[in-house]
C-alpha positions in Angstrom: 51.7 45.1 73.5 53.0 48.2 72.5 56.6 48.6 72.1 58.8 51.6 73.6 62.0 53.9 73.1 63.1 53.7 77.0 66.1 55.8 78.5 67.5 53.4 81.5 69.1 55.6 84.3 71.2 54.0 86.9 74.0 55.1 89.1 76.2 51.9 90.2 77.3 52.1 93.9 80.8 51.1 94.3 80.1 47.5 96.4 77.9 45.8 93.6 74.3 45.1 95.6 71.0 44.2 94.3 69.9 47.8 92.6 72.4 47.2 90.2 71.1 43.6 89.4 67.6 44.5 89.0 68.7 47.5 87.0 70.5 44.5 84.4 67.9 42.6 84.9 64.9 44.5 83.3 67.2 46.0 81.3 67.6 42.8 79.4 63.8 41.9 79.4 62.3 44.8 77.8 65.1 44.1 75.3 64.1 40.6 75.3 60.5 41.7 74.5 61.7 44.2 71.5 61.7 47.7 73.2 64.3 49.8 72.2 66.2 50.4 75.3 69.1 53.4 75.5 71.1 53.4 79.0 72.3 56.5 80.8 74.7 55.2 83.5 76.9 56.5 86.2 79.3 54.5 88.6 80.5 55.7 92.2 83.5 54.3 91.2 84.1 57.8 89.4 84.2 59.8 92.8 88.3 58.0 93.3 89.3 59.3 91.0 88.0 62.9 90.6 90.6 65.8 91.3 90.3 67.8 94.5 88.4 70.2 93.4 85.6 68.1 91.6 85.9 66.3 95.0 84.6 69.8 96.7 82.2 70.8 94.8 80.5 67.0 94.4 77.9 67.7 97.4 77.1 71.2 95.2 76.6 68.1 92.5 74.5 65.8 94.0 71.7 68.4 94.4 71.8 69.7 91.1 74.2 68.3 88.4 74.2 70.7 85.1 75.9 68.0 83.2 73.0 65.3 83.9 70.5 67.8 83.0 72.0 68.7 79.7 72.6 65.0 78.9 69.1 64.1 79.4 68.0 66.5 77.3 70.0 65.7 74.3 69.1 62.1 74.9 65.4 62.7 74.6 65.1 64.5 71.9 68.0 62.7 69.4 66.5 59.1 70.2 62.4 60.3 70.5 62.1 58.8 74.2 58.6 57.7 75.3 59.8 57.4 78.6 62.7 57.8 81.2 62.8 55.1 83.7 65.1 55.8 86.8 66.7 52.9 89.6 68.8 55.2 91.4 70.6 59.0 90.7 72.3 59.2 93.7 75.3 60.4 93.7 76.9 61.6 90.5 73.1 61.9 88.4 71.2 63.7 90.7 67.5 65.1 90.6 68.2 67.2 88.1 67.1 64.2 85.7 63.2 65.2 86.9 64.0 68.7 85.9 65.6 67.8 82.3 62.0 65.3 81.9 59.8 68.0 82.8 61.6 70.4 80.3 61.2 67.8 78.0 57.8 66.8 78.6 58.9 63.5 78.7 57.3 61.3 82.0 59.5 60.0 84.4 59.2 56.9 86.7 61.6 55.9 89.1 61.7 52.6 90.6 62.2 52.9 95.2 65.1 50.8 95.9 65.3 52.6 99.5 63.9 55.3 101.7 65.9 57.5 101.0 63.6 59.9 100.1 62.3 60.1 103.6 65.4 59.2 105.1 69.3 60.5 104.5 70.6 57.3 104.7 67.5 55.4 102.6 67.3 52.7 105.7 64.9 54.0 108.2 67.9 52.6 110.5 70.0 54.3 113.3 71.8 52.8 116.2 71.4 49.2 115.3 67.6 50.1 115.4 64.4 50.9 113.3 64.6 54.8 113.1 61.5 56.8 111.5 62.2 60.5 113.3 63.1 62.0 110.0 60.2 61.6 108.2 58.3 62.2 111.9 60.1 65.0 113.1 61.7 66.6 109.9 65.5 66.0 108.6 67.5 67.9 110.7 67.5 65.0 113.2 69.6 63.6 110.4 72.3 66.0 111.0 72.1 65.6 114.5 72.9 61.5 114.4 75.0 62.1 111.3 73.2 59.9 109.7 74.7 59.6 106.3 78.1 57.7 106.4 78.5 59.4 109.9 79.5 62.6 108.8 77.4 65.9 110.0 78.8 67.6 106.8 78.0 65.2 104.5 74.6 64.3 106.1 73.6 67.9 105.6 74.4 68.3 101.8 71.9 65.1 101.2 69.4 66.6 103.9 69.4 69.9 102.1 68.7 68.1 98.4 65.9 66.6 99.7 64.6 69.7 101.3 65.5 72.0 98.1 63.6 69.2 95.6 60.8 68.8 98.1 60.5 72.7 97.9 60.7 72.8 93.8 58.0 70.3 93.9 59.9 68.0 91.7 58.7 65.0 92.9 55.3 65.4 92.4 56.4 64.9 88.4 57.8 61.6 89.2 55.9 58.5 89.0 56.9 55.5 91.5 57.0 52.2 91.5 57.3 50.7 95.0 58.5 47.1 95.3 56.1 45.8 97.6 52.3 47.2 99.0 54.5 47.8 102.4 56.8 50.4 100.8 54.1 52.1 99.5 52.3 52.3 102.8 55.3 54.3 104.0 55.3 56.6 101.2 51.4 57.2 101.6 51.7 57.8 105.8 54.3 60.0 105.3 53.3 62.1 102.3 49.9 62.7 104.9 52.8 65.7 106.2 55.3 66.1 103.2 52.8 66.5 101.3 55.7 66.4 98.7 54.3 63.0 96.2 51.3 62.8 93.9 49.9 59.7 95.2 48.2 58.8 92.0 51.4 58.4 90.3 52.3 55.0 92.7 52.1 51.6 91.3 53.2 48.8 92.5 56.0 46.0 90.8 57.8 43.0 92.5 61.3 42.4 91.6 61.3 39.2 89.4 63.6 36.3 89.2 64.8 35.3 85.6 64.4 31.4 85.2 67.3 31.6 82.6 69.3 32.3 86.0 68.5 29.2 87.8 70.7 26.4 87.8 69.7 22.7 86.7 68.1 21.4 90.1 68.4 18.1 88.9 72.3 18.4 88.8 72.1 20.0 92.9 73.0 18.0 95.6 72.1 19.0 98.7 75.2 20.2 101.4 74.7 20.2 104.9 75.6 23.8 105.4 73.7 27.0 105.8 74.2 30.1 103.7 74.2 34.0 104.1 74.3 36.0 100.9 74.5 39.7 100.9 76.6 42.8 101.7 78.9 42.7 105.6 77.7 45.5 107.1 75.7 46.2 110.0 72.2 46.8 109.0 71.8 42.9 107.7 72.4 41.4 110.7 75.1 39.3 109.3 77.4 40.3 112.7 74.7 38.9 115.0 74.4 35.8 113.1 78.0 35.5 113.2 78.2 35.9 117.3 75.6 33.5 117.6 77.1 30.7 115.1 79.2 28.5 118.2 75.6 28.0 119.7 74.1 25.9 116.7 75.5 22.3 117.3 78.9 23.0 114.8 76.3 23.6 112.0 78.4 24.8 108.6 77.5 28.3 107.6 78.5 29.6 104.4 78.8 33.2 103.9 78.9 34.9 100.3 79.5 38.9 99.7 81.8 41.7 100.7 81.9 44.6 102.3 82.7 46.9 105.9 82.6 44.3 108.3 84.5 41.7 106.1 87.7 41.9 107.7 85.9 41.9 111.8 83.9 38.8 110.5 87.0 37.1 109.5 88.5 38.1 112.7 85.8 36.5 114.7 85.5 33.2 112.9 89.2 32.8 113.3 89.1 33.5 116.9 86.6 31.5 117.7 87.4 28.8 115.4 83.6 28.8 114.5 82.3 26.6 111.1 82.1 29.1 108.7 83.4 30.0 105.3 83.8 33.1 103.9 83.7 33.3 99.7 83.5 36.8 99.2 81.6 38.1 96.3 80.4 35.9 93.9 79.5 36.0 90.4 75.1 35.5 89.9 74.9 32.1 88.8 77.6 30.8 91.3 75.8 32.1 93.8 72.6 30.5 92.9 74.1 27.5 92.6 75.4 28.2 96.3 71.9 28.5 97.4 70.4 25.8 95.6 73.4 23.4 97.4 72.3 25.1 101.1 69.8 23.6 103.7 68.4 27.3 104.1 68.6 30.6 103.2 69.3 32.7 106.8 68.4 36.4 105.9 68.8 38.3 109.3 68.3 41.6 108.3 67.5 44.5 110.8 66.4 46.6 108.6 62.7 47.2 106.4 64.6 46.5 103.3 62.6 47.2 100.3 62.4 43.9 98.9 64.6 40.8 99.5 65.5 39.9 96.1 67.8 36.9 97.4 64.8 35.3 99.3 63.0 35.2 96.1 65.9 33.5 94.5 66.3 31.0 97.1 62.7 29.7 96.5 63.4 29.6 93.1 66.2 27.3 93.6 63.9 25.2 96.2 65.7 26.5 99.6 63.9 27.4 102.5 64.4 30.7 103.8 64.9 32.0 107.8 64.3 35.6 107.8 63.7 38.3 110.8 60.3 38.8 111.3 60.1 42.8 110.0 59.2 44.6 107.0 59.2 43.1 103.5 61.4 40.1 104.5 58.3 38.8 106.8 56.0 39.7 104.1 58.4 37.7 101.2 59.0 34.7 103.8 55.6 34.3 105.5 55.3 30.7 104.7 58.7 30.1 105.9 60.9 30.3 108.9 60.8 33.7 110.8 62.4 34.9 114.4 62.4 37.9 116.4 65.7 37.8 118.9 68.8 35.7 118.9 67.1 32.7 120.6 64.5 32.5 117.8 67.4 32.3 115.1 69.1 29.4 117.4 65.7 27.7 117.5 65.4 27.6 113.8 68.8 26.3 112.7 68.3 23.5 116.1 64.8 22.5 115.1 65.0 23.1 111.2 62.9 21.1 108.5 64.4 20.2 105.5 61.2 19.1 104.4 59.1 22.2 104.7 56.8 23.4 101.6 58.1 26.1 99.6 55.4 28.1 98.1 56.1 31.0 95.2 53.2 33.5 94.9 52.2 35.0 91.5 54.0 37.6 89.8 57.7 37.0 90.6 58.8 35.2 86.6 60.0 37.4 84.0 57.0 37.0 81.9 54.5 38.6 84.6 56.5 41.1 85.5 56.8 42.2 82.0 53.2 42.5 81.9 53.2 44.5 85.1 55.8 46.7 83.8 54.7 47.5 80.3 51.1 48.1 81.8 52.6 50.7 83.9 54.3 52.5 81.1 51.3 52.5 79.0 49.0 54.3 82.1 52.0 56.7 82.3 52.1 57.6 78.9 48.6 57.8 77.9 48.5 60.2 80.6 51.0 62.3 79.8 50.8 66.3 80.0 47.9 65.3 83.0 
């Protein structure tokens, strides 16, 4: 297989989530595999400590950032890139990457870690609810359900980006790779009416699990707990599962990450005096080894998410997963344990089965999705100037 000189570009969010792993992640196997990788990172962490004028103008910097573009540039032509490979501009990169690529006549992929470009907030989630109006309807219902981080202003300032690179045609440069054939789906109903993507620049790549990760399973004992990994906040369902927890016969729950709803959680376990630990955020590999200790995985997500990278870990480590029974979670866990409403969930911890068969489907290890990757770049590239 042909080797590459690859430009990485990531933007970290402030609360680490799985974006940033994945980014790490094939950053370190197409190293592995003896492409010459060069990185081009951001981190939201930046934004605290800006002055207040940077602070005003960072909306104006989020559309189109004149420092990105100019970075870009000089990165492509000092280390002769074959290819720029984005996992997420948003906030401090911005779209202006496309615009240095094109200049450059460099190709650009980007990997869809969200919706957001159909939807302000990248969910496809309002009101504790499925919400597809913006890409139905147009953004400016974004704007009227302040949408992004409940703020009118701010939901505007992402609306109009979207609107100003939709209108550039930028994203009809930019080649996509869509986690899962469901993501895609969205991106192909929609762009019927945007009109705004060149459908034959989709392809499709899984997140992978590296087996390096997994802990020795010969040296995990199963606990009698259950465990939820992933961020506090609304959209993952972790506060239902919480207000449901003193109906499942004192079962343990652990629960393992951070975020808004952290300090409410905490609240409600105390009061209650419900069975459930709170660890915070953990490093990778204790958190594996978490999982691979656990009964089940519970994965209560309301939302489509856009893959599910902690269910495919949890088979990896030989735990059953119980997941919501929506979007790629469904898809990921179809052999498992799925529910539709509170009294589903309760069913499934009551009545679960240790025992069950835990089946992994082709294409998840490092070493296929290397295969898939590199394939990709080489359609990309032999294409180029198309």
């Amino acid at each position: 297989m042909k080797k590459y000189n690859v430009l990485l570009v990531h933007n970290f969010y402030k609360v680490t989530g799985g974006e940033d792993t994945v980014f790490c992640n094939e950053k370190q196997m197409l190293i592995e595999k003896g492409n010459c990788i060069y990185e081009y990172t951001r981190d939201n962490r930046e934004i605290d400590k800006l002055n207040v004028i940077r602070k005003v103008f960072l909306p104006f910097t989020n559309i189109f950032s004149l420092k990105t573009y100019r970075d870009i540039k000089k990165y492509i032509k000092k280390h002769k890139i074959d290819i720029v490979h984005v996992h997420n501009y948003h906030n401090l990169i911005s779209p202006s990457i496309i615009y240095a690529c094109k200049k450059c006549n460099v190709p650009i992929v980007q990997t869809i870690h969200n919706f957001r470009l159909l939807c302000p907030n990248g969910l496809l989630f309002r009101d504790n609810r499925i919400c597809e109006e913006c890409p139905r309807a147009g953004l400016k219902k974004s704007i009227k359900y302040r949408c992004y981080h409940k703020s009118r202003l701010q939901t505007f300032f992402v609306m109009l980006a979207l609107k100003i690179h939709r209108k550039m045609k930028a994203y009809k440069y930019v080649n996509f790779i869509f986690l899962t054939e469901f993501n895609k789906s969205k991106f192909v109903e929609y762009n019927k009416s945007l009109k705004c993507f060149d459908e034959k620049k989709f392809f499709i790549k899984p997140n992978f699990v590296d087996e390096n990760e997994i802990p020795e399973l010969s040296e995990i004992r199963k606990k009698d707990q259950f465990i939820y990994a992933g961020r506090l906040s609304n959209e993952k369902g972790i506060l239902d599962l919480i207000n449901i927890w003193n109906k499942v016969n004192n079962e343990k729950l652990i629960v393992c990450g951070s975020g808004p709803l952290e300090k409410e959680i905490k609240n409600i376990v105390q009061n209650k005096k419900l069975n459930v630990e709170m660890l915070g955020q953990l490093k990778h590999k204790e958190l594996l080894k978490k999982i691979a200790e656990s009964k089940a995985l519970i994965f209560p997500s309301r939302v489509y998410e856009t893959f599910g990278l902690s269910i495919l870990e949890s088979f990896f480590v030989n735990t059953p997963v119980i997941s919501y029974n929506l979007g790629n979670a469904a898809l990921l866990n179809h052999h498992g344990y799925l529910f539709n409403n509170d009294e589903e969930l309760i069913n499934c911890i009551k009545k679960f089965d240790p025992n069950k068969e835990i089946i992994i489907e082709p294409g998840y290890t490092k070493k296929e999705n290397y295969e898939i990757l590199i394939n990709i770049y080489d359609s990309i590239i032999s294409r180029k100037g198309e």
